[in-house]
MIPA-975024 format. One record per atom (N, C-alpha, C, O): residue in one letter; y, x, z; residue number from 1; atom name. Coordinates in steps of 0.2 Angstrom, whole numbers, plus 5000, padded with zeros to 4 digits. Layout:
N
   rest     py     px     pz    nr   atom
      a      Y      X      Z   NUM     CA
...
***
This chain:
99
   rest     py     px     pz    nr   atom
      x   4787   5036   5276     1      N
      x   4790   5029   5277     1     CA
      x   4785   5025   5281     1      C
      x   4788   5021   5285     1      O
      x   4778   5026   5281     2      N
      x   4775   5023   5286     2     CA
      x   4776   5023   5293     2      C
      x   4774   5019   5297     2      O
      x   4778   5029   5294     3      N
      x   4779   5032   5300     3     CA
      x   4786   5028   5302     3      C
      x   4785   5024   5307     3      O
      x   4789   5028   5301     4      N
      x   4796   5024   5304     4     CA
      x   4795   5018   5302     4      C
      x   4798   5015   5306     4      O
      x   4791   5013   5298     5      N
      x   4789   5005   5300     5     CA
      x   4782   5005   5305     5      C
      x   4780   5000   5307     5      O
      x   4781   5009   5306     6      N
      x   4776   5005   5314     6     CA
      x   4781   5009   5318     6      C
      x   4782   5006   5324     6      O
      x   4785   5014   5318     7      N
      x   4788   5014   5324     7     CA
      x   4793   5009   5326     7      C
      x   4794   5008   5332     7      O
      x   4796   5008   5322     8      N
      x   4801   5001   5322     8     CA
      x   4796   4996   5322     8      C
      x   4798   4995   5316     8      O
      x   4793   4993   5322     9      N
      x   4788   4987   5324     9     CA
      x   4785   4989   5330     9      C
      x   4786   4984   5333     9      O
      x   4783   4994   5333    10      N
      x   4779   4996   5338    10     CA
      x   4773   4994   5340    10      C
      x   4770   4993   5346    10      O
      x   4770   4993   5332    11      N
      x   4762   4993   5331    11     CA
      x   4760   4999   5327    11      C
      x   4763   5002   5323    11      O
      x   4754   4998   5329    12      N
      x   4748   5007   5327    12     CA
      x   4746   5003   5320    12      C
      x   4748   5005   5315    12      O
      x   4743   4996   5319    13      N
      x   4740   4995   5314    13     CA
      x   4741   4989   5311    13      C
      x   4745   4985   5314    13      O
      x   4739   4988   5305    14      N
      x   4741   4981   5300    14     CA
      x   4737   4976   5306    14      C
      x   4738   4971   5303    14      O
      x   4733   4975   5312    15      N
      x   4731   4970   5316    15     CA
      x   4736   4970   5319    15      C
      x   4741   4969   5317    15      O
      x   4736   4971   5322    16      N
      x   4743   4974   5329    16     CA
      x   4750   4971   5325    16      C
      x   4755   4969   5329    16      O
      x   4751   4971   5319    17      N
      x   4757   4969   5315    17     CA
      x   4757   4961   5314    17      C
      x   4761   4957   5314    17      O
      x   4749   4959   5313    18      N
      x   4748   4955   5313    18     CA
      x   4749   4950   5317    18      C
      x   4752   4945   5315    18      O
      x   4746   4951   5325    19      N
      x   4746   4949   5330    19     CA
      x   4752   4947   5333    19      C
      x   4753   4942   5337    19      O
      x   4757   4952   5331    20      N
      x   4765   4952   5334    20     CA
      x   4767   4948   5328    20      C
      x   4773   4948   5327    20      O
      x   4763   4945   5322    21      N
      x   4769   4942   5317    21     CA
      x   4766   4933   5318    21      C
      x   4769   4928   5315    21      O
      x   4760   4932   5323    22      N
      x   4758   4926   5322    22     CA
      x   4761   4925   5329    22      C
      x   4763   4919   5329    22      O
      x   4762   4927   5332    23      N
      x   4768   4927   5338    23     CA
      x   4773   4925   5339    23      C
      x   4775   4921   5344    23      O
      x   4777   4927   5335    24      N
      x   4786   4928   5333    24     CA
      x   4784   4921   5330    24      C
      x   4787   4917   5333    24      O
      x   4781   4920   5325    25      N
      x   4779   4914   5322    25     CA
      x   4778   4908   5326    25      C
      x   4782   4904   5327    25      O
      x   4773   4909   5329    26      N
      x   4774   4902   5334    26     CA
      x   4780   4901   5339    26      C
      x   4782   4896   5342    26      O
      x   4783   4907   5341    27      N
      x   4791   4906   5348    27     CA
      x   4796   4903   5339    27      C
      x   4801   4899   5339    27      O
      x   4794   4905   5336    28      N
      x   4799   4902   5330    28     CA
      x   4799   4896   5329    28      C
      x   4803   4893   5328    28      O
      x   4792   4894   5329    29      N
      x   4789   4886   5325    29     CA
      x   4793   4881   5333    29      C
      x   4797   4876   5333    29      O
      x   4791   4884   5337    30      N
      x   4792   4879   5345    30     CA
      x   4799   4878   5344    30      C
      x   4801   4873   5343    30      O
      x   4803   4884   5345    31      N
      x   4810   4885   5345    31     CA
      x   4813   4882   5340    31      C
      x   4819   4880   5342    31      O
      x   4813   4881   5333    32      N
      x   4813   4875   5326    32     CA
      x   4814   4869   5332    32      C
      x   4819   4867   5336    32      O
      x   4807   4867   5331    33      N
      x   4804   4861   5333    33     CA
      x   4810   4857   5338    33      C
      x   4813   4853   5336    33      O
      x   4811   4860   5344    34      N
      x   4814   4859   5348    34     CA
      x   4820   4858   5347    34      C
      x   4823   4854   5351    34      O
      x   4823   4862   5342    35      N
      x   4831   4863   5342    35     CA
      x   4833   4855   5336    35      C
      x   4838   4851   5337    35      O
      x   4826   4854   5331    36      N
      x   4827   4851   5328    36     CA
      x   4827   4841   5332    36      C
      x   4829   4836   5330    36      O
      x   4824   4843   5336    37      N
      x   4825   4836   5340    37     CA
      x   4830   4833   5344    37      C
      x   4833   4828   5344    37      O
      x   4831   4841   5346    38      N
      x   4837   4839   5351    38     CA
      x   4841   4838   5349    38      C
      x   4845   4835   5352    38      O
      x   4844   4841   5340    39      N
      x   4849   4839   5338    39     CA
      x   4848   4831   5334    39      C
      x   4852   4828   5334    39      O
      x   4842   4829   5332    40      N
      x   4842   4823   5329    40     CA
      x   4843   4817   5336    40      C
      x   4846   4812   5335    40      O
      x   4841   4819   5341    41      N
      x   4843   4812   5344    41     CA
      x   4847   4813   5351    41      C
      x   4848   4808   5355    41      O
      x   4849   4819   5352    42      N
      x   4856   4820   5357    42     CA
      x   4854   4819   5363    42      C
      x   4858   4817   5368    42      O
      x   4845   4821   5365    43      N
      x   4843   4818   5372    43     CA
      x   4843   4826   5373    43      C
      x   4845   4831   5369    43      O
      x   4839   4828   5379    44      N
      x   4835   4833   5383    44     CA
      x   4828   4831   5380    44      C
      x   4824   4826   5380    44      O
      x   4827   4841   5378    45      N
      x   4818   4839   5377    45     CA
      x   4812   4838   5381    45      C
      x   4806   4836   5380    45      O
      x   4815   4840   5387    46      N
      x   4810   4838   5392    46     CA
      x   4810   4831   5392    46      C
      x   4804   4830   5391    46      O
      x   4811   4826   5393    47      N
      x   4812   4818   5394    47     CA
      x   4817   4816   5390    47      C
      x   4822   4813   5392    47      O
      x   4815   4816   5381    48      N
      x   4822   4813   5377    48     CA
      x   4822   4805   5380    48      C
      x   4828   4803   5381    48      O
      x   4817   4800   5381    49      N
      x   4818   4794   5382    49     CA
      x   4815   4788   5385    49      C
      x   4815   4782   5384    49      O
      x   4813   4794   5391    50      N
      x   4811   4790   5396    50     CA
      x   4816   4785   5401    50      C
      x   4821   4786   5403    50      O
      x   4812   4780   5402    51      N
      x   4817   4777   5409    51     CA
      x   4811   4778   5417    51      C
      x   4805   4776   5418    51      O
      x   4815   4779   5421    52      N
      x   4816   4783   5429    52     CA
      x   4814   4777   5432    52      C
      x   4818   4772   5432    52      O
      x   4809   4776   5434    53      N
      x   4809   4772   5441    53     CA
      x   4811   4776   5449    53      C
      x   4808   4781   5451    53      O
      x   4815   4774   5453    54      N
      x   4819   4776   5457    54     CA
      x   4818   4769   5461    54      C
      x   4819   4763   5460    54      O
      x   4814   4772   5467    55      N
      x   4814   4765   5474    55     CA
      x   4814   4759   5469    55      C
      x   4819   4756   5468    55      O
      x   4809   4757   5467    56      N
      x   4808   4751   5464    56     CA
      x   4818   4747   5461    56      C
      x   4821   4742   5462    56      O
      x   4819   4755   5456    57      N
      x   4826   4751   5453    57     CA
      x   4823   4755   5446    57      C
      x   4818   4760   5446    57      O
      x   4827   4750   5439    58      N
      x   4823   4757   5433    58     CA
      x   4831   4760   5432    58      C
      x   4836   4757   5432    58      O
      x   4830   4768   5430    59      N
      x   4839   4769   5428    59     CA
      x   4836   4771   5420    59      C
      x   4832   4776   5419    59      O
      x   4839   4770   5416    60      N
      x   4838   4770   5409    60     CA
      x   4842   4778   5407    60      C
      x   4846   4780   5410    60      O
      x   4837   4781   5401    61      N
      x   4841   4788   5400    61     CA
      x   4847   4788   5396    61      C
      x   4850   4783   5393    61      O
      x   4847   4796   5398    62      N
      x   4856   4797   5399    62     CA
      x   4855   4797   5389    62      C
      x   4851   4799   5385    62      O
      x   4863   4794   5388    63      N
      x   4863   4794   5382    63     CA
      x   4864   4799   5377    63      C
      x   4865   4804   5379    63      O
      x   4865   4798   5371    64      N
      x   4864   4805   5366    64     CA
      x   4872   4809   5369    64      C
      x   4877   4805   5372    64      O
      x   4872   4815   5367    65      N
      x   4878   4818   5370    65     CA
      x   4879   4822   5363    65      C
      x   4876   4824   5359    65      O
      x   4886   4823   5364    66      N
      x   4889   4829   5358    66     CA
      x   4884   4836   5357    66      C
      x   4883   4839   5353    66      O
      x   4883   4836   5365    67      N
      x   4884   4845   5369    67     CA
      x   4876   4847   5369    67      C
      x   4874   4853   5368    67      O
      x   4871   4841   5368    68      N
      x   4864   4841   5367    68     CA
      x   4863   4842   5361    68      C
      x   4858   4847   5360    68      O
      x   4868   4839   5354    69      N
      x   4867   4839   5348    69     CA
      x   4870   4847   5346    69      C
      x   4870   4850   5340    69      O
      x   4872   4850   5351    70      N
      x   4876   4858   5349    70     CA
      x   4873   4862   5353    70      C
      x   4874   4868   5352    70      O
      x   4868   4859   5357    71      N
      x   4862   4865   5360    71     CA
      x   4856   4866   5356    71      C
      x   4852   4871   5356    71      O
      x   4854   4858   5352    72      N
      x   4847   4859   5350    72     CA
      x   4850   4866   5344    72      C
      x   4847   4871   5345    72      O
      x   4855   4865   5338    73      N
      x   4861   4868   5334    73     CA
      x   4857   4875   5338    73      C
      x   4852   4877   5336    73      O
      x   4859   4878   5341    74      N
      x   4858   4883   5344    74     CA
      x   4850   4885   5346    74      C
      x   4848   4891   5344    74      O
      x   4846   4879   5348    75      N
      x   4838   4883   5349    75     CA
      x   4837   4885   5342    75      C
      x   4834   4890   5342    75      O
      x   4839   4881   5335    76      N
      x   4839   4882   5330    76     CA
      x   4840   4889   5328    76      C
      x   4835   4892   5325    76      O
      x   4846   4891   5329    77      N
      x   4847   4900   5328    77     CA
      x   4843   4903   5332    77      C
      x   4841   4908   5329    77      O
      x   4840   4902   5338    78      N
      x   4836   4907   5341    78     CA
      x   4829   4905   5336    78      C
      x   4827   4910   5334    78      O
      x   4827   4899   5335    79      N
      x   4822   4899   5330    79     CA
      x   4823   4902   5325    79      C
      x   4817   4904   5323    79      O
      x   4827   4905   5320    80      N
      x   4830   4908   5315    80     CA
      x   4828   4915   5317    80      C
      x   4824   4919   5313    80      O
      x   4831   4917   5322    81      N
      x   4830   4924   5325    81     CA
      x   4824   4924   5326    81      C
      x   4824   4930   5330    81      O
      x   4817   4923   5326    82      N
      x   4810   4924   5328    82     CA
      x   4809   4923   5321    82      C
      x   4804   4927   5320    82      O
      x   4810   4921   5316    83      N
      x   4808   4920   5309    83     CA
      x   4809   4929   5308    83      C
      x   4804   4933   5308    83      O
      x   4813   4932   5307    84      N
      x   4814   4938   5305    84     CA
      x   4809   4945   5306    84      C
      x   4807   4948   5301    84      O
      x   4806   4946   5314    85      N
      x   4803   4948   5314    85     CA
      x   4796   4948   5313    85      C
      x   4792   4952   5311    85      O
      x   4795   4942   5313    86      N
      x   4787   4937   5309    86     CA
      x   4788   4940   5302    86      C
      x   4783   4944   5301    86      O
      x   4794   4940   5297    87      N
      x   4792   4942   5292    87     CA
      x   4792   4948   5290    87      C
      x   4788   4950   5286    87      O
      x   4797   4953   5295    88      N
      x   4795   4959   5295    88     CA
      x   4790   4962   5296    88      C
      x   4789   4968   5294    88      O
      x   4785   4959   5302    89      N
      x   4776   4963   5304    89     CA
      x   4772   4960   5297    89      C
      x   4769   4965   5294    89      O
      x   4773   4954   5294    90      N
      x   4772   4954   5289    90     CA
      x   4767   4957   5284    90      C
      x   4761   4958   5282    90      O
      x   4776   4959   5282    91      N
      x   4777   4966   5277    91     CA
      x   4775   4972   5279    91      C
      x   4772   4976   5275    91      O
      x   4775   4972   5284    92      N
      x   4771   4981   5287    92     CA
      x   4765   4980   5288    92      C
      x   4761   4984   5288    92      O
      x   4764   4975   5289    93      N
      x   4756   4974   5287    93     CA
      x   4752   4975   5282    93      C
      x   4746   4979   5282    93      O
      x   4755   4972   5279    94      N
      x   4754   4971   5269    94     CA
      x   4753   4980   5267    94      C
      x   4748   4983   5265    94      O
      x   4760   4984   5269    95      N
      x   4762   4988   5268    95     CA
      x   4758   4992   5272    95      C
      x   4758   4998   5270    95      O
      x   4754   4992   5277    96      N
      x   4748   4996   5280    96     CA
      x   4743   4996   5274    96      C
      x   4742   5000   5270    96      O
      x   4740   4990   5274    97      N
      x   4736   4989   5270    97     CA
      x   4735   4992   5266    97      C
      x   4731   4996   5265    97      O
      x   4739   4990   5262    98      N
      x   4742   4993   5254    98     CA
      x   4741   5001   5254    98      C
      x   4736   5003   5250    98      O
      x   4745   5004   5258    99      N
      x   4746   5011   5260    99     CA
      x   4743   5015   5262    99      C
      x   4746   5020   5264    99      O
***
Protein backbone atom coordinates (compact mmCIF):
# COMPACT_ATOMS: atom_id res chain seq x y z
CA UNK A 1 0.00 0.00 0.00
CA UNK A 2 2.90 2.39 0.54
CA UNK A 3 4.01 1.90 -2.59
CA UNK A 4 0.95 3.31 -4.57
CA UNK A 5 0.64 6.40 -1.93
CA UNK A 6 4.05 7.92 -2.75
CA UNK A 7 3.68 6.89 -6.21
CA UNK A 8 0.49 8.80 -6.47
CA UNK A 9 1.91 11.70 -4.44
CA UNK A 10 5.06 11.60 -6.23
CA UNK A 11 7.15 11.80 -3.10
CA UNK A 12 9.97 9.28 -1.90
CA UNK A 13 9.54 10.48 1.81
CA UNK A 14 7.09 11.75 4.65
CA UNK A 15 9.45 15.30 4.01
CA UNK A 16 8.94 15.50 0.41
CA UNK A 17 5.00 14.86 1.49
CA UNK A 18 5.35 17.31 3.64
CA UNK A 19 6.85 20.00 1.60
CA UNK A 20 4.37 19.32 -1.31
CA UNK A 21 1.50 19.67 1.62
CA UNK A 22 2.73 23.16 2.97
CA UNK A 23 2.65 24.17 -0.70
CA UNK A 24 -0.81 23.10 -1.82
CA UNK A 25 -1.53 24.87 1.45
CA UNK A 26 -0.43 28.14 0.85
CA UNK A 27 -1.73 28.25 -3.34
CA UNK A 28 -4.88 27.26 -1.25
CA UNK A 29 -4.73 29.95 1.63
CA UNK A 30 -3.90 32.80 -1.34
CA UNK A 31 -6.37 31.48 -3.59
CA UNK A 32 -9.19 31.47 -0.39
CA UNK A 33 -7.99 34.72 0.34
CA UNK A 34 -8.51 36.09 -2.88
CA UNK A 35 -11.67 34.48 -4.03
CA UNK A 36 -13.04 35.63 -0.61
CA UNK A 37 -12.48 39.45 -1.35
CA UNK A 38 -13.33 39.56 -4.56
CA UNK A 39 -16.57 38.22 -3.83
CA UNK A 40 -17.14 40.39 -0.59
CA UNK A 41 -16.75 43.68 -2.33
CA UNK A 42 -17.13 43.09 -6.41
CA UNK A 43 -13.73 45.00 -7.20
CA UNK A 44 -10.52 43.39 -8.91
CA UNK A 45 -7.90 42.18 -6.49
CA UNK A 46 -5.23 43.93 -7.99
CA UNK A 47 -6.56 47.59 -7.16
CA UNK A 48 -10.14 46.83 -5.40
CA UNK A 49 -10.26 50.77 -4.52
CA UNK A 50 -8.06 52.83 -5.56
CA UNK A 51 -8.69 56.04 -7.43
CA UNK A 52 -6.34 56.88 -10.75
CA UNK A 53 -4.74 60.06 -11.18
CA UNK A 54 -4.77 60.47 -15.01
CA UNK A 55 -3.13 63.93 -16.40
CA UNK A 56 -3.95 65.74 -13.30
CA UNK A 57 -7.76 64.39 -13.63
CA UNK A 58 -8.78 61.70 -10.43
CA UNK A 59 -11.16 58.79 -12.14
CA UNK A 60 -12.74 56.94 -9.24
CA UNK A 61 -12.75 52.78 -9.26
CA UNK A 62 -14.89 50.94 -11.43
CA UNK A 63 -17.80 49.80 -9.27
CA UNK A 64 -18.62 46.45 -7.71
CA UNK A 65 -19.70 44.23 -10.63
CA UNK A 66 -21.98 40.86 -10.61
CA UNK A 67 -19.16 39.05 -12.86
CA UNK A 68 -16.20 40.10 -10.14
CA UNK A 69 -18.60 38.56 -7.39
CA UNK A 70 -18.77 35.18 -9.72
CA UNK A 71 -15.09 35.20 -10.31
CA UNK A 72 -13.86 35.69 -6.74
CA UNK A 73 -16.92 32.42 -6.37
CA UNK A 74 -14.61 30.67 -8.62
CA UNK A 75 -10.81 31.47 -7.27
CA UNK A 76 -12.82 30.01 -4.19
CA UNK A 77 -13.24 26.52 -6.07
CA UNK A 78 -9.75 26.55 -7.31
CA UNK A 79 -8.87 27.37 -3.51
CA UNK A 80 -10.98 24.26 -2.60
CA UNK A 81 -9.07 22.26 -5.15
CA UNK A 82 -5.50 22.92 -3.61
CA UNK A 83 -7.06 21.92 -0.08
CA UNK A 84 -7.39 18.23 -1.24
CA UNK A 85 -4.00 17.65 -2.10
CA UNK A 86 -2.60 19.36 1.17
CA UNK A 87 -4.60 16.96 2.90
CA UNK A 88 -3.73 14.03 1.03
CA UNK A 89 0.53 14.61 1.51
CA UNK A 90 -0.75 14.96 4.80
CA UNK A 91 -1.93 11.62 5.34
CA UNK A 92 1.00 9.98 3.45
CA UNK A 93 3.01 11.40 5.64
CA UNK A 94 1.45 10.42 8.75
CA UNK A 95 1.14 7.13 6.95
CA UNK A 96 5.07 7.12 6.16
CA UNK A 97 5.78 7.67 9.43
CA UNK A 98 3.56 5.42 11.01
CA UNK A 99 4.63 2.70 8.40
Amino acid sequence: MSNVVVTLAGADSPGEHLQLAALTTLGACFFLWAGRKQRRTGRSIIAPSETIRVADVLIPPTAPTRGRRVAGCAWIVVGSVFVVPAVFNTVAAIYELLG
